[in-house]
N, C-alpha and C positions, 0 to 999 in steps of 0.2 A: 821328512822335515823334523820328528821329532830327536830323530837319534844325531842331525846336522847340529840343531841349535844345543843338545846336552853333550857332546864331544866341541863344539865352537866355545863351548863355557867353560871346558874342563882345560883347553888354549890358555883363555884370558887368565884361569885359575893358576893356572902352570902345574894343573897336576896329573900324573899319571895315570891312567887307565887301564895300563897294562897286564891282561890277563895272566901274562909268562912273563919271565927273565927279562930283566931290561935291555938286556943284551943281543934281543931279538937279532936275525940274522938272514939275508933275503931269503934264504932256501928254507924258512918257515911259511913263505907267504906262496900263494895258489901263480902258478905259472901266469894264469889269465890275466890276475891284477899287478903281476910284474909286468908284463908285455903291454896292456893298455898305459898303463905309470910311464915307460919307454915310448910308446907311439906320443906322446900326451908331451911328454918335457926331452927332450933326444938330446938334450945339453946334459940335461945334471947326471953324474955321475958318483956324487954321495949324496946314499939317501938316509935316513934312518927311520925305520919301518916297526908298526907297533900294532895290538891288536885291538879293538876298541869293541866290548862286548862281540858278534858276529862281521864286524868291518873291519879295515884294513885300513890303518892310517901309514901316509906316506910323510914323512917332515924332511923337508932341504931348502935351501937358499938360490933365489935371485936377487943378483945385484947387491947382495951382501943382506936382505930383509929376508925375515923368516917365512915359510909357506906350509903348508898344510893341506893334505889331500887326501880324501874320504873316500874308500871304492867299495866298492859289495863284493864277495866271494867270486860272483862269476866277470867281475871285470869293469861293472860300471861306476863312472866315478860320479859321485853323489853330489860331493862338496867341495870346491876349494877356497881355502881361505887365507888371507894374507893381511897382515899389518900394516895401517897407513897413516899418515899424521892427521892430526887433527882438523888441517885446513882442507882436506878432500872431504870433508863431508858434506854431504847436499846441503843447500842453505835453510830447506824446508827441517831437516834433523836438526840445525843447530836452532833453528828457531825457536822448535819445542822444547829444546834444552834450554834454550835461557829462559823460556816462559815456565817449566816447571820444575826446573831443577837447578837456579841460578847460584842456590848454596854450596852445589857441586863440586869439585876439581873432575875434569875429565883424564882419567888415568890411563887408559887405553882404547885404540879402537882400530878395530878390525874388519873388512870386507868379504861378506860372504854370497859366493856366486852359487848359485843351485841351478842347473838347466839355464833358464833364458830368464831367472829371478837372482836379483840381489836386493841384499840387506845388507845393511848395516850394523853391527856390534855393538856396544858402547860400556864400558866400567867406568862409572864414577863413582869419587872418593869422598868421603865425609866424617874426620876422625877416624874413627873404628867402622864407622858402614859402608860397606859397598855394597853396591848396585849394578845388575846387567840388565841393560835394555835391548832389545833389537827393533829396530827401524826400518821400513822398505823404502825403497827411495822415492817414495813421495811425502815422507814425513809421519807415515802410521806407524804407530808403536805394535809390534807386532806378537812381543812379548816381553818380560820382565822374570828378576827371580824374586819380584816379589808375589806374582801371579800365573807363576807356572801349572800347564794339566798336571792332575792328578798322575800321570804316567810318568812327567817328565822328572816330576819332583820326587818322585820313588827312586827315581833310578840314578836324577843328580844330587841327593840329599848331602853327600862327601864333600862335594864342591862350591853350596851356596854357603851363603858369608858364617850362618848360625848351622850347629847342627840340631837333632829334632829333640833334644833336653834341654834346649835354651830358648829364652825368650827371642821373639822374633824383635830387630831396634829396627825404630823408628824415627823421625824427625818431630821435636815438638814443637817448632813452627814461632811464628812470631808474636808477639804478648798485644794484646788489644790496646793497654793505657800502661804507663809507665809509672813511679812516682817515686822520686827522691827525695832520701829520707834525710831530718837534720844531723849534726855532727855527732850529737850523742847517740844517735842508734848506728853510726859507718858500722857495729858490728853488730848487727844486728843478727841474733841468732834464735828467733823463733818467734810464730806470728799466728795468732787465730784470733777470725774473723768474728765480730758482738753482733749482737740484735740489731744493733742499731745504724750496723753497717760502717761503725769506727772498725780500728783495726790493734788488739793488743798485741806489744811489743814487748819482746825480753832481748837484752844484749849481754856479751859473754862476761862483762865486770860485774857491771853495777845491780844489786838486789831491787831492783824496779820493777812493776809494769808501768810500761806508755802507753797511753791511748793515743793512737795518730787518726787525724781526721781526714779520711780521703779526700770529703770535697773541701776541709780547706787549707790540706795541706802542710799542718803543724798539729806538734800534742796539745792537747788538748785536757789531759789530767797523767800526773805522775802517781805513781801507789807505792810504796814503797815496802819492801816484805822481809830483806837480810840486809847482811852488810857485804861486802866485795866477795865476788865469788866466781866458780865457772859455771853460767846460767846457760842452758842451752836449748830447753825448748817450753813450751804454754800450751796448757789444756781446758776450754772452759765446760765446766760442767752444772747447765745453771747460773745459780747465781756466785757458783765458788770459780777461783780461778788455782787452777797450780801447775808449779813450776819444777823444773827437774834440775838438780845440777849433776857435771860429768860424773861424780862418784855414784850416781842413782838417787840422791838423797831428793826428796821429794817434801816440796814446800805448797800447802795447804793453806789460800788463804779467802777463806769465806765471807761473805758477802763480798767482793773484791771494790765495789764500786759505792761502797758503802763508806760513810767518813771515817767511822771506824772498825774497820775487817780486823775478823778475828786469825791470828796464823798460827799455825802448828807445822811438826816438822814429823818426818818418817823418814830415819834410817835405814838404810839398804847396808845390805852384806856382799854386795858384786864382789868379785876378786878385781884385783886394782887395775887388772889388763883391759876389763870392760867400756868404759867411759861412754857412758849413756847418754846419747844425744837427740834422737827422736820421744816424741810424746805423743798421745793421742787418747781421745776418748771413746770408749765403746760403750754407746750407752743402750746397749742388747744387754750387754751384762754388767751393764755397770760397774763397769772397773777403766783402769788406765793400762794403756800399754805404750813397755819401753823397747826401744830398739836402739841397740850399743855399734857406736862407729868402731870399736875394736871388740877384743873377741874373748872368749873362754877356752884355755886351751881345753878344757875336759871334753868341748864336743868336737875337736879336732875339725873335720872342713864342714861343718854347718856353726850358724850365726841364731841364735835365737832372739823370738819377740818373748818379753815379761811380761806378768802381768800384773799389778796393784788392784787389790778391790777395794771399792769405794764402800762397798757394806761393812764387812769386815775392818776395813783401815788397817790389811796389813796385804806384804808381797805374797803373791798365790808360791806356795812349792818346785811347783812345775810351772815349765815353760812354756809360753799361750800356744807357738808353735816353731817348728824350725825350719831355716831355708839350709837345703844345702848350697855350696860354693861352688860344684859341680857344674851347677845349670848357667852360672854366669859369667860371660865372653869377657875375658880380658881384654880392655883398652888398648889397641894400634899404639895409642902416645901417650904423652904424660910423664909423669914422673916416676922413676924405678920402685916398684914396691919390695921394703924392705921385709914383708915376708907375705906367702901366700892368699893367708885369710885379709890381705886390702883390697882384693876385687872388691868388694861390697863394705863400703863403708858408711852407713847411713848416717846421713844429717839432720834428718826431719822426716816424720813419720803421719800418717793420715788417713781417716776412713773415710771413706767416700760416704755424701749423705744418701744416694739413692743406689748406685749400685752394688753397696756393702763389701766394696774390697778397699785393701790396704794401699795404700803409696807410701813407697819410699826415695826418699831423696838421697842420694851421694855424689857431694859435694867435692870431694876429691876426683873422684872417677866422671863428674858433670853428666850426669845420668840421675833419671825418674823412673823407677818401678813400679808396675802393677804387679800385685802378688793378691795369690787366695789364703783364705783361713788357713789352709794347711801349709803353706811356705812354699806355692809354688810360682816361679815368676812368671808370667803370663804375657806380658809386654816391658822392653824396653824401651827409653826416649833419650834421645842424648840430648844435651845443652848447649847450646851456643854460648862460648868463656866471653863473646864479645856484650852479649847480652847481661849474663849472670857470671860472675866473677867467681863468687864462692856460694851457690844457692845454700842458705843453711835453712829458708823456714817454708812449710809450707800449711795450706789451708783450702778448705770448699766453704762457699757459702749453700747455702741449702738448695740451691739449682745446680749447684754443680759447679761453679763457677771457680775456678781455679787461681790462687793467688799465691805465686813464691818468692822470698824476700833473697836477696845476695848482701852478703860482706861490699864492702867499697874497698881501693887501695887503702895506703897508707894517704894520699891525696884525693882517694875519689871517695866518693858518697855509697852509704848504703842505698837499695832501692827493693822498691815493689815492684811485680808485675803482674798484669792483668788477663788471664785466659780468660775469655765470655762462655768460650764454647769448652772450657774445661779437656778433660780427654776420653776415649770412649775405655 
């Protein structure tokens, strides 16, 4: 069963398994599993024959559909399998599909007979994720590649969607409460949650904070700290609030809720390719960290977090930590990236209040990271574009609660959205 369902995925994968020469040629294959392959199909007459760890795969065509046929060394055939449309599947499989996987496209599916047992296949497609299910035909999920044995995933690790240096993606699901923001924040690009349960607003022009009132749905006090600029994210620390614009430069302004906050400025030395877009506070060490939507060339395929101490009041030398670009799965679709280092282009940066790790937002690529201190990605989540347009902000309240802001068009509205249950 186990070596059926990791050779049935390596199918759907369309990838090779091939121990030898692709060229494989019958007089490689054991007499026994020739003559049962012939007792077995006494039509087909092109077969093309391959090795699959200790099996024997057979591949040839009925009725112009592809097939597939699994035997053991001394002759028994284990599995066959074959390609069907979509509307052959038990009405109990589709059911469970549209109950837990309605965001789906169903890409491929396949029938697999074992002895006097069949199952069902299934790849569904979701931007960049895929998924394999198998199904019995009473509707049990029989297994998945997000929940493969320990044996199975050793041995299919080539073929599932991530390899084992990459974050495993996820779906982030649908936002609890919604809320649409007025015209002056449609661009709204960075957001962290007060005490008091308002919500500070930065947008990419104007040198404001907004406080928006979740429950009643308008600002509720302007601050205002520069003149026109490109503002990109908010940090509160306290009773100070600051702000970052894309060249790094960082805008300090204390007591922020005060009538009259006091502001100061800290320039940065980024090279001009950085364009710092996330913010965040670590108040372990008391400092702020910056994450740049573009790159450095000096550290070639890693992207690093900054840091600013807030003791000091100046940028630390070295960098808080680095991710490499290595571990992260290029997007299915999208838009052509005009050079390597845009896999990962963060829009907004965050430390979780209780489980002490990072989030990163990118906005471009519609993906949420979870990463550790030391730059390693740990979970991926992709973003629904229908939901979140452009996510440029994000925030925890102190349970966990997860809240990320998107751009609106040129005609739609900025908005918030509401995770209860945050992400684990």
């Amino acid at each position: 069963m186990k070596h059926t369902f990791f050779w049935a995925m390596a199918l759907m994968a369309g990838t090779s398994l091939s121990s030898c020469d692709q060229n494989w040629s019958a007089r490689n294959i054991p007499d026994t599993v020739q003559m049962k392959f012939a007792e077995s199909y006494p039509t087909i007459k092109q077969v093309d024959w391959d090795r699959v760890d200790s099996l024997y795969e057979a591949e040839f065509k009925i009725s112009g559909r592809e097939r597939k046929a699994l035997f053991r060394e001394d002759g028994i055939l284990l599995s066959y399998t074959e390609e069907i449309e979509e509307q052959y599947l038990p009405k109990t499989v589709t059911d469970q599909l549209q109950q837990e996987f309605k965001q789906f496209n169903i890409d491929e599916v396949h029938r697999v007979q074992e002895g006097n047992i069949t199952s069902f296949l299934v790849e569904l497609q979701k931007g960049s994720r895929a998924v394999w299910l198998r199904y019995s035909e009473t509707g049990e999920l029989l297994e998945s590649s997000a929940n493969l044995n320990a044996e199975t995933k050793k041995q299919s690790a080539s073929l599932l969607p991530l390899t084992s240096n990459e974050a495993p993606i996820d779906d982030l699901g649908m936002p609890d409460s919604r809320w649409e923001l007025p015209p002056v924040l449609r661009e709204v690009s960075g957001i962290a949650i007060l005490s008091d349960g308002t919500m500070a607003c930065v947008q990419d022009e104007q040198g404001k904070i907004f406080v928006y009132d979740l429950g009643q749905k308008s600002i509720v006090q302007e601050i205002p700290f520069a003149g026109p600029g490109d503002y990109e994210g908010i940090a509160i620390a306290g009773e100070n609030a600051y702000i970052v614009r894309s060249d790094g430069t960082l805008f300090e302004i204390a007591g922020f809720r005060k009538e009259k906050p006091a502001i100061k400025v800290y320039e940065s030395t980024f090279p001009e390719t950085i364009n710092i877009e996330g913010l965040a506070y670590d108040q372990e060490q008391n400092q702020l960290l910056l994450a740049p939507k573009g790159h450095d060339p000096k550290l070639q395929m890693q992207k690093a977090i900054y840091a600013f101490s807030l003791d000091s009041k100046k940028f630390l030398a070295e960098p808080y930590t680095n991710i490499s670009l290595e571990q992260v799965q290029p997007t299915m679709k999208g838009k052509k990236k005009k050079s390597r280092y845009d896999v990962l282009q963060p829009s907004s940066l965050e430390k979780h209040p209780k489980n002490d790790a990072l989030y990163l937002l990118d906005a471009v690529n519609n993906r949420l990271y979870k990463m550790t201190k030391d730059g390693k990605l740990t979970q991926t989540l992709e973003l629904d574009e229908s939901q979140l347009r452009q996510a440029e902000g994000l925030t925890f309240d102190q349970d966990g609660t997860m809240y990320i802001a998107s751009e609106g068009s040129k005609k739609g509205k900025g908005v918030i959205l509401k995770y209860t249950n945050g992400i684990n």
